[in-house]
Every structure is written in structure tokens, then in C-alpha cells.
N, C-alpha and C positions, 0 to 999 in steps of 0.2 A: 733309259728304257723303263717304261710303265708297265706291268704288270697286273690283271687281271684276275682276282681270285674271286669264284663263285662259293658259294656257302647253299649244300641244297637241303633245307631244311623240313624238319615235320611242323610240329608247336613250339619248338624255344624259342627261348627271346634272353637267358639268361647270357649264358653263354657266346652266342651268337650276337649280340649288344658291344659285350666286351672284347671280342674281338677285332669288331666292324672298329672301334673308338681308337683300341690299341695299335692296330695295323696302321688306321688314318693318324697318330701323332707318331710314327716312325718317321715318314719323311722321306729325305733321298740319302742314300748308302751308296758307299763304293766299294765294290768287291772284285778283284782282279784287273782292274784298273777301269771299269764303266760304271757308272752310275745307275742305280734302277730306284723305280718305287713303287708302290703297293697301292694298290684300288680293291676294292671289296664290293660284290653286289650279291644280292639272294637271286637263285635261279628260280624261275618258274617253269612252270609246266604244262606245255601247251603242244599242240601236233607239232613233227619236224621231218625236213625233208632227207634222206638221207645222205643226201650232198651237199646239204647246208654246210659254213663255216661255224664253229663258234667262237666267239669273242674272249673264252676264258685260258687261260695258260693254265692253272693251279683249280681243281676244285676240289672241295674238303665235303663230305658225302655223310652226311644223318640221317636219310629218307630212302636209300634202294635197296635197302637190307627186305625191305617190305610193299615196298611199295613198284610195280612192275614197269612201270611207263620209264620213271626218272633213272631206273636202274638199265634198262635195253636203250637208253640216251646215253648212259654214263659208258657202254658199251662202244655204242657208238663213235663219241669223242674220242677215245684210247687209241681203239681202232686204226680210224680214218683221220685223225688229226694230232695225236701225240698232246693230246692235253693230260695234265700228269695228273691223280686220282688220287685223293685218301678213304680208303682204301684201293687196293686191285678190286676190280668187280666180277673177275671172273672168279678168283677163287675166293671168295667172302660175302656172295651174293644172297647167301641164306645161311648163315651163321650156322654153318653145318659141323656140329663137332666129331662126327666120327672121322674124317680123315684127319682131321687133327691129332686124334687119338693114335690111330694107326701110325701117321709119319713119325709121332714122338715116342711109341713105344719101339719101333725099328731103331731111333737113336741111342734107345737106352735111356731114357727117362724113367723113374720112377712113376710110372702112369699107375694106378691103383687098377689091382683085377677087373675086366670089363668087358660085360657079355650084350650082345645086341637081339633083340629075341622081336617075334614077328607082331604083327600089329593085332591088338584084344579083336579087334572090330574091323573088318575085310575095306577095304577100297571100294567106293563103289564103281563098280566096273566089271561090265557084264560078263566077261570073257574070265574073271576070275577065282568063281566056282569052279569052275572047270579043270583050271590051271591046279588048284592048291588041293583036290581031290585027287590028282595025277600025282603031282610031285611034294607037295608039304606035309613034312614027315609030323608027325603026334610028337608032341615036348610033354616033359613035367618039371611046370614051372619050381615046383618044390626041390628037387635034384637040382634045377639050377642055381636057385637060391644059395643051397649046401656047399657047391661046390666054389660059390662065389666067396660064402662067409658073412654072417652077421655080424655088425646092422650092417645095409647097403642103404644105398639108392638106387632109383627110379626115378631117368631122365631122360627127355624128348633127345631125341639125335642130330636133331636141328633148333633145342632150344635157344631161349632167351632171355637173359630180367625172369630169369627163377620161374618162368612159364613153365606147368606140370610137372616139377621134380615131389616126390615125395619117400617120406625116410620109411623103413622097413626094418623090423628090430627080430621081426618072426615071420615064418611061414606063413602066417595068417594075413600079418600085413602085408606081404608082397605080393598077397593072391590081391587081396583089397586095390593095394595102391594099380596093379595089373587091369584090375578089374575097370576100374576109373577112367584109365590111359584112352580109351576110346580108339579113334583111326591113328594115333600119335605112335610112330616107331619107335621103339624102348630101348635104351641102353638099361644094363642092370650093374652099378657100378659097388664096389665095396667100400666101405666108409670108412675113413681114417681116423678112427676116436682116439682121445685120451690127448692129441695134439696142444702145441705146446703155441704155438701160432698159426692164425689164418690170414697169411699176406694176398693183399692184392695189391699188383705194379700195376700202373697205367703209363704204357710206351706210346711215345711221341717222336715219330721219327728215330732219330738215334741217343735221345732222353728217355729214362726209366727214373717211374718214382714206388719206393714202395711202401707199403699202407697197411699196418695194422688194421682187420679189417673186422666185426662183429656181425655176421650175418640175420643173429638174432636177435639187433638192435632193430628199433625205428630208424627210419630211412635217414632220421637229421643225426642220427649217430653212432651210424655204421665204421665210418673211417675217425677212428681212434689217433688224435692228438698226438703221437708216441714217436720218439726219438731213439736211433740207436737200440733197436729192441730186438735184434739180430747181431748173432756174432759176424764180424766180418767175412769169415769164410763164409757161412749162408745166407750172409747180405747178397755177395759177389754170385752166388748161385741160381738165387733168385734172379736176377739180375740177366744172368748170364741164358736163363731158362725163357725167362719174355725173350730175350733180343733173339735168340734160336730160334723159338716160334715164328717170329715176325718176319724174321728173313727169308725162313724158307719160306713163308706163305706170300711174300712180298706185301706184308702189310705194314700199315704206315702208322693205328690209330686204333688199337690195341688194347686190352687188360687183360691179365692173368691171373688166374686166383690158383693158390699154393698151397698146402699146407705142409706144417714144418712141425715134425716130431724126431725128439730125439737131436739126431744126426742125419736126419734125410729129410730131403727135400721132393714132397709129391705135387707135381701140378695136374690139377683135378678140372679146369676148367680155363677156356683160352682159344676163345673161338666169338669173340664178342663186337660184332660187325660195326654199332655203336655203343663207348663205352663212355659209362657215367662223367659225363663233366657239367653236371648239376649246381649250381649255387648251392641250391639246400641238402645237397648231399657229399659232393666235393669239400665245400666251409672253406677252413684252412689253407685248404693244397687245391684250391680253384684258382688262387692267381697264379702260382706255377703252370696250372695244364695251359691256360690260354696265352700265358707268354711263353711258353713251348712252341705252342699250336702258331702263333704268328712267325717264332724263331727258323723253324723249318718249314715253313711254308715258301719264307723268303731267300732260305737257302739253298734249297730245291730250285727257285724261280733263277737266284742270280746266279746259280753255277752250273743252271741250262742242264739239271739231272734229268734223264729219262727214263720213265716206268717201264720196270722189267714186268711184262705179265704173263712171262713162262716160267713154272717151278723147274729152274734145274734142281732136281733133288740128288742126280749123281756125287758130286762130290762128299755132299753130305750121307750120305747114305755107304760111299767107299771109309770114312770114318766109324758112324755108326757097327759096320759088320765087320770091323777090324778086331779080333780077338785079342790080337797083343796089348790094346790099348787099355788101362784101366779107364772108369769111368770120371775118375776126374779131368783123366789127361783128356779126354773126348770131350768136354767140356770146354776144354783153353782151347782146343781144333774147332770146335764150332761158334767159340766165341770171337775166334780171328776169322772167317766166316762172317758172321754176323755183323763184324766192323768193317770188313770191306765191304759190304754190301750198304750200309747206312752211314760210308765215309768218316768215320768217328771224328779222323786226324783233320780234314778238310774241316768238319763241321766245327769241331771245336777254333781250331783260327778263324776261322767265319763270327761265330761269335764273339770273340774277342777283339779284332780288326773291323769286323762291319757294321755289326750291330752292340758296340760296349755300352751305349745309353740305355739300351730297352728295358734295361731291368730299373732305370731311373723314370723312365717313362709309366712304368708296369705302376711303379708304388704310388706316382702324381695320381694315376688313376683308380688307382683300385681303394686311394684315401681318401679320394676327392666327393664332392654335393653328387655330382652326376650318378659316381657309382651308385651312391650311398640310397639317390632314386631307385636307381635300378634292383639294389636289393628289397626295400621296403614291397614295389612292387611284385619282385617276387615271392614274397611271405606270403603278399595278399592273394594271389592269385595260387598258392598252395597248400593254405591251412585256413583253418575256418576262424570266424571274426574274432572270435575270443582268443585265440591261439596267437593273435598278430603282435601283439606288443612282446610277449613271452619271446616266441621265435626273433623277433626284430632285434631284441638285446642281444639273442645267442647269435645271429649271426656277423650282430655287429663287433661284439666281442672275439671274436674267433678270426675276422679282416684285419681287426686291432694286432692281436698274436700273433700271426704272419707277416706283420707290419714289422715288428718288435723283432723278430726273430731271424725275417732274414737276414743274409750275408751281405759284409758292407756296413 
């Protein structure tokens, strides 16, 4: 059985290269006693009927978060044809995070206080004078602030890639940062300072990695080298708080950003349609996501999984509003949840039995002249001429490390 997987892309080539290379020297696997293999093509974009066929079993989705055409296609295919999607595009179709918000604070997550306040600058739309004259009651943003707690933030409700957030230490800046926001609906969330770490996981199917992460680094180094830098229990938390996210929203292709003070673990952000699997940002833990990205790609294909794209949130939510439960015990409930839903026990013998070469295949590639193209090129094409020899050793150094360091 051959297998068809679309890649719908915006501008990479990093990522999306090493993919295309890895998936084509996999080959044929047997899983449950039939043989399958893997083909790769980029989609393009062009008028479609809506009773066309498509050709692809598997697409993996960088472009419909934004982009309206490829996304009401991606719609489509689900639909009418059971082609399986990374992500769902019904409910990930604009990286909207207030319902994100809302579902995880029902579960009991430590969501950090979070007020969603109306837009500085009206809609344009005629009918809307009218409306907000009748019924939009007078706020004072300064009360709100109060009641939230300094410092906060101020962040889009549909943000993205750190699009409009801005920090607020005082009344004065929150009027500012408000003042800014423009037609952009505002979440006003409270900042978790004095934190002990800023993880961010990046889940892959029913794979989580998670990441030291510096947001107020430069983009080449953001995600922090760092091993074991969580105690076990809020390794497992972290952990356990992506795969929760994922499930319930049926996403496939995820990050999470955390932050970890003390003893508690706050996830502050988790609603990221596409998440960083950047060469120059990734480094390190880039060969990981892409030999993830192929590992479930082809275990989805061979074991003929179908995309759920209804949230049943019942179960989860009869947990959630259980009193008796403490919150950690809600935790192991949602995270036996969250492994039936992403087959944990199937996917790991899939790994082991179908594909045990790829992680042999991962390192021919990712050590080899070709990669090593594809990086140089990528420097060139993201930092300026002076900058390329500097960044070409850090990158090459940091492929090297991961070389060194894997398992095996």
C-alpha cells in the first residue's frame, strides 16, 4: 500500500526538505501484516470542485491557519473524503486561544487570571454604533487591571508568533498597551513572574518534547540546550498538560508554552496552529520533530486511524467538575484520556516493530553533505552576509551535539 502525504506549505524549505528526504529513505514497512510506503508531494493551490477526489491519504497543514482558500480545501477533504489532517481545521483554523482558555480552566488547570475586554477601536460595521450605544456597558480599564494584578499582559485572542502581546507593570501601561491594541480583541492576562522556568513542549502526535525555553533571547536561541532541568513530577505534568490540550482539541501538531514556579505548573499559551520546527530556531531538537513528524505520519497511514473532528468534551469535563477528585488525581484521568486518544500503547509497538530503522536513517541524514546543504542554505537565506559563517558553525555545532547525544 502506497501512501500519499501532502505537505501544504507557506515559505519553508527547511523543514519541509527534510522531511520530503526522510519519509523517501524509509521505504516499505510492515505493520499488521501489509506492507505500505510513503510518497510526499507539496500541495498547491488552485480552484477545486467540490466533488473532486483528492489523491492524498495524510496532509500535514503550515498554510490554513491564514491563509483562507487552502484552509476551506482542507475543510473539504475531512469532510467529503476522510483524508486525515494535521491539524483538525475546524477547531485550529485561527489559532484562537480563548477557547482554549475556557476548556482548560473548566479542567482545572492552572490558567493564570484572564479577562477578555472589548476591542479599543470599533469594527467597521455600520450597524455597530448603534448596537454598542444600546447595549456596551462603560468599563474602567484601570479596575480591571486591579483586579487582574500587576504586571499582566496584553494579548490578541486569536494571536500568534508573539503578534500584539505587550507587558503592563502599571495603570499607565495598560492604558498604553490598550491604547495600541487597535480593532484586535484583548485578553488581559496576569504574569507569572519570579518563575523558575519557561517550558515549551512541542507535541507530535502522541510524542512530547519539552524545552527550556528563553523568550527574550534571539530567535537562534530561544530553546536552551538543557537536560533534565525539571523535576520528574513536573517533567510528567508538563507532559501530561500538552497531551490534555491536544486531545481535547484533536490536534495533532502543537506547542505549549508553561511556566513553572515553585510547585505549580501554569500553561499560559497553547493554541499554536503552526509551531516552530525552524532549522534556525529548533537547532538541536530539529531532528527529533521531523523524525516524529514522519513517525506519525506513517502510523496514522498504516493503521488506517481516522480524524476525530468532533470535540467530545463530555467526558472530560465529567472529570474536570468532579469535586472529589484532587487535581492531581484529574491529571492521571485526563492523561489516560489523552493516550487513548493518541493510541500511545499501539504507537509505541509501531515504532518498535515497524519502523526501528528510522532513527538510523534520521542520523545518515541529518550528518550527511545533503543536510549539511540544506543548512548552509538556510543561514543564507535568514541572516545577513556577515552573520553566515558565525551562524553556519553554530548550527553546525548544535547537528554535531545531537549527533553525539542521542540514544543508541
Amino acid at each position: 500500500m502506497r501512501h500519499l502525504i501532502g505537505l501544504l506549505l507557506g515559505t519553508e524549505e527547511d523543514w519541509s526538505t527534510s522531511f520530503e528526504r526522510l519519509a523517501g529513505r524509509v521505504g516499505s514497512f510492515t505493520w499488521r501484516g501489509d506492507t505500505h510506503a510513503l510518497d510526499v508531494e507539496r500541495v498547491t493551490n488552485e480552484p477545486f470542485d467540490l466533488r473532486y477526489r483528492p489523491r492524498y491519504a495524510l496532509v500535514i497543514d503550515r498554510l490554513g491557519w491564514w491563509y483562507a482558500l487552502p484552509r476551506e480545501w482542507l475543510k473539504k477533504v475531512v469532510l467529503m473524503d476522510d483524508v486525515y489532517v494535521l491539524n483538525n481545521p475546524f477547531t485550529f483554523q485561527a489559532m484562537e486561544k480563548h477557547s482554549a482558555y475556557c476548556a482548560m480552566m473548566r479542567l482545572g488547570l492552572k490558567v493564570p487570571d484572564t479577562w477578555l475586554i472589548p476591542h479599543k477601536q470599533p469594527p467597521a460595521n455600520e450597524r455597530f454604533q448603534t448596537t454598542a450605544e444600546r447595549y456596551n456597558l462603560p468599563f474602567d480599564l484601570t479596575d480591571i487591571g486591579e483586579q487582574v494584578g500587576y504586571p499582566l499582559y496584553l494579548k490578541p485572542f486569536d494571536g500568534g508568533q508573539w503578534r500584539g502581546v505587550s507587558r503592563a507593570r502599571n495603570p499607565a501601561e495598560l492604558r498604553r498597551g490598550y491604547d495600541e491594541s487597535g480593532e484586535q480583541l484583548m485578553h488581559v492576562q496576569r504574569a507569572v513572574d519570579d518563575f523558575d522556568v519557561f517550558a515549551r513542549s512541542l507535541s507530535i502526535g502522541a510524542e512530547t518534547m519539552v524545552m527550556w525555553f528563553d523568550p527574550d533571547k534571539p530567535i537562534h536561541d530561544r530553546y536552551q540546550v538543557r537536560h533534565d532541568f525539571l523535576p520528574p513530577e513536573q517533567g510528567q505534568e508538563v507532559v501530561t498538560i500538552s497531551k490534555i490540550v491536544n486531545a481535547f482539541f484533536r490536534w495533532e501538531f502543537n506547542s505549549c508554552e508553561s511556566i513553572v514556579r515553585g510547585t505549580g505548573v501554569h500553561p499560559i499559551d497553547y493554541a499554536n496552529a503552526t509551531p516552530d520546527v525552524a532549522l534556525t530556531s529548533l537547532h538541536y531538537y530539529f531532528p527529533w520533530a521531523i523524525t516524529a513528524l514522519v513517525r506519525w505520519s506513517a502510523f496514522c497511514l498504516a493503521e488506517g486511524r481516522r480524524m476525530h473532528i468532533d470535540v467530545d468534551a463530555r467526558p472530560w469535563f465529567a472529570i474536570g467538575d468532579d469535586e472529589s477528585l484532587t487535581y492531581e488525581e484529574k491529571l492521571v484521568e485526563y492523561r489516560r484520556l489523552a493516550d487513548a486518544h493518541f493510541q500511545a500503547e499501539e504507537y509505541a509497538e509501531f515504532c518498535d516493530s515497524a519502523l526501528p530503522h528510522l532513527d538510523e536513517l534520521a542520523h545518515e541524514w541529518f550528518t550527511g553533505d545533503e543536510f549539511d546543504r540544506l543548512l548552509v542554505d538556510t543561514v543564507c537565506t535568514t541572516f545577513p552576509a556577515h552573520e553566515h559563517e558565525q551562524f553556519t558553525a553554530h548550527y553546525r555545532g548544535l547537528i554535531a551535539a545531537w549527533s553525539l547525544d542521542r540514544p543508541g
